[in-house]
C-alpha positions as a Markdown table, in Angstrom:
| # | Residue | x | y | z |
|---|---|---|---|---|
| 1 | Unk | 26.4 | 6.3 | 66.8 |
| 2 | Unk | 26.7 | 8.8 | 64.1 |
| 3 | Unk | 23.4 | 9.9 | 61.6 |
| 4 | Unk | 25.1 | 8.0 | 58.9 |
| 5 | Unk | 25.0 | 4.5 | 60.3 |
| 6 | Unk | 21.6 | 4.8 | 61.9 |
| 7 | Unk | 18.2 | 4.6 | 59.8 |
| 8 | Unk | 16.4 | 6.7 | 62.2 |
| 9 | Unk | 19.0 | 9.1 | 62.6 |
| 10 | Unk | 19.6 | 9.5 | 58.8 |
| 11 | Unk | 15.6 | 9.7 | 57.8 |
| 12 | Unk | 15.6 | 12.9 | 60.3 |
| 13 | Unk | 18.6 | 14.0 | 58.7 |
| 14 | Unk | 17.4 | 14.2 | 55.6 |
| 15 | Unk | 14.4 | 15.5 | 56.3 |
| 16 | Unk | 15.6 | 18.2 | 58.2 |
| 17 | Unk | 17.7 | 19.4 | 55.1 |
| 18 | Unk | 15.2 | 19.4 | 53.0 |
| 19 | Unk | 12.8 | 21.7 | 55.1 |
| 20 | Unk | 15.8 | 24.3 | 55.8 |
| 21 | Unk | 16.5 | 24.3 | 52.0 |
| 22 | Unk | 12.8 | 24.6 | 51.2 |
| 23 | Unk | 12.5 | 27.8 | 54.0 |
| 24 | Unk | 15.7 | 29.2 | 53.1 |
| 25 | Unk | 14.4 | 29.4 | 49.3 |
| 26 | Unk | 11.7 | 30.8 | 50.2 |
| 27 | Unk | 12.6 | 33.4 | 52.3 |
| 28 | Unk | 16.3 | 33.9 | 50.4 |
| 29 | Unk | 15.2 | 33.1 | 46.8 |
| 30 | Unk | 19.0 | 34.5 | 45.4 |
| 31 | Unk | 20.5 | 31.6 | 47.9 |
| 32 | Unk | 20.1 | 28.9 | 46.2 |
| 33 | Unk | 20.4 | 30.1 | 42.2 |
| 34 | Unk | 23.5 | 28.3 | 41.5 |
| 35 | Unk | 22.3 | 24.8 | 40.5 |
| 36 | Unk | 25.4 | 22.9 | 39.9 |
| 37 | Unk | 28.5 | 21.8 | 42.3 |
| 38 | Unk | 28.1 | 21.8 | 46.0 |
| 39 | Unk | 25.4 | 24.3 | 45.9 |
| 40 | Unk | 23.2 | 22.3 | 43.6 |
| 41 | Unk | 22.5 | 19.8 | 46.1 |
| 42 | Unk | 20.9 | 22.3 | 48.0 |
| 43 | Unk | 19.3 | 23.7 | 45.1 |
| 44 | Unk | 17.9 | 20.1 | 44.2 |
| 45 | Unk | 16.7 | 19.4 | 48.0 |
| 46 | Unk | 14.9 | 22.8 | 47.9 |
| 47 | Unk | 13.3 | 21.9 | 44.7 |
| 48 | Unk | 12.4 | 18.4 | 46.7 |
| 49 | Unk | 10.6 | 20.2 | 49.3 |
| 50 | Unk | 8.5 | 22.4 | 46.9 |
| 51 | Unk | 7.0 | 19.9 | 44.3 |
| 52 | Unk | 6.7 | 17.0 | 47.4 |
| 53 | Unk | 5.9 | 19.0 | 50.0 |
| 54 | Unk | 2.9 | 16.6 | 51.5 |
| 55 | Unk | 4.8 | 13.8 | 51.6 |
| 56 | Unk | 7.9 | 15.6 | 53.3 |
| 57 | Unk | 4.8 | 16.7 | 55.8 |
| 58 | Unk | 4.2 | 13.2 | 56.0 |
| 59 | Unk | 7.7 | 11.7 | 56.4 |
| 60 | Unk | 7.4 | 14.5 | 59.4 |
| 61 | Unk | 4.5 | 13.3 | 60.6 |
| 62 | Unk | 5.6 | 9.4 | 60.5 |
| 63 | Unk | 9.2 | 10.8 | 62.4 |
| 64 | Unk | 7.5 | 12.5 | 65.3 |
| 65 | Unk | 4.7 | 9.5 | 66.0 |
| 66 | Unk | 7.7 | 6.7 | 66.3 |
| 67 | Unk | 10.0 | 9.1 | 68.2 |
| 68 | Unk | 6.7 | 9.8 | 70.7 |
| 69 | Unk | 5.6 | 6.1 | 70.6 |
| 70 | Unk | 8.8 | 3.9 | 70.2 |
């Protein structure tokens, strides 16, 4: 079943972009400049993880209890 059509799938997704954005800004900070197009959406999911960063923590937290419990 592909990440798209599955809840579960698409939450980790998601979540997974936004910390690789977040750690890529960080550690490449000229990367992610361009904040329009194709490259803004990276640019915007960086920003994402920065300013919400305990409740991307949480979201991770949630993910790894239901995969080790359900």
């Amino acid at each position: 079943m592909s990440a798209l059509f599955n809840f579960h799938s698409f939450l980790t997704v998601v979540l997974l972009v936004i910390s690789t954005c977040t750690f890529l800004k960080m550690q490449f900070p000229s990367m992610l400049q361009q904040k329009t197009g194709f490259r803004g959406f990276f640019w915007k999911a960086a920003r994402i993880g920065e300013r919400l960063s305990p409740w991307v923590a949480a979201g991770f937290l949630s993910m790894g209890l239901s995969i080790l419990l359900f």
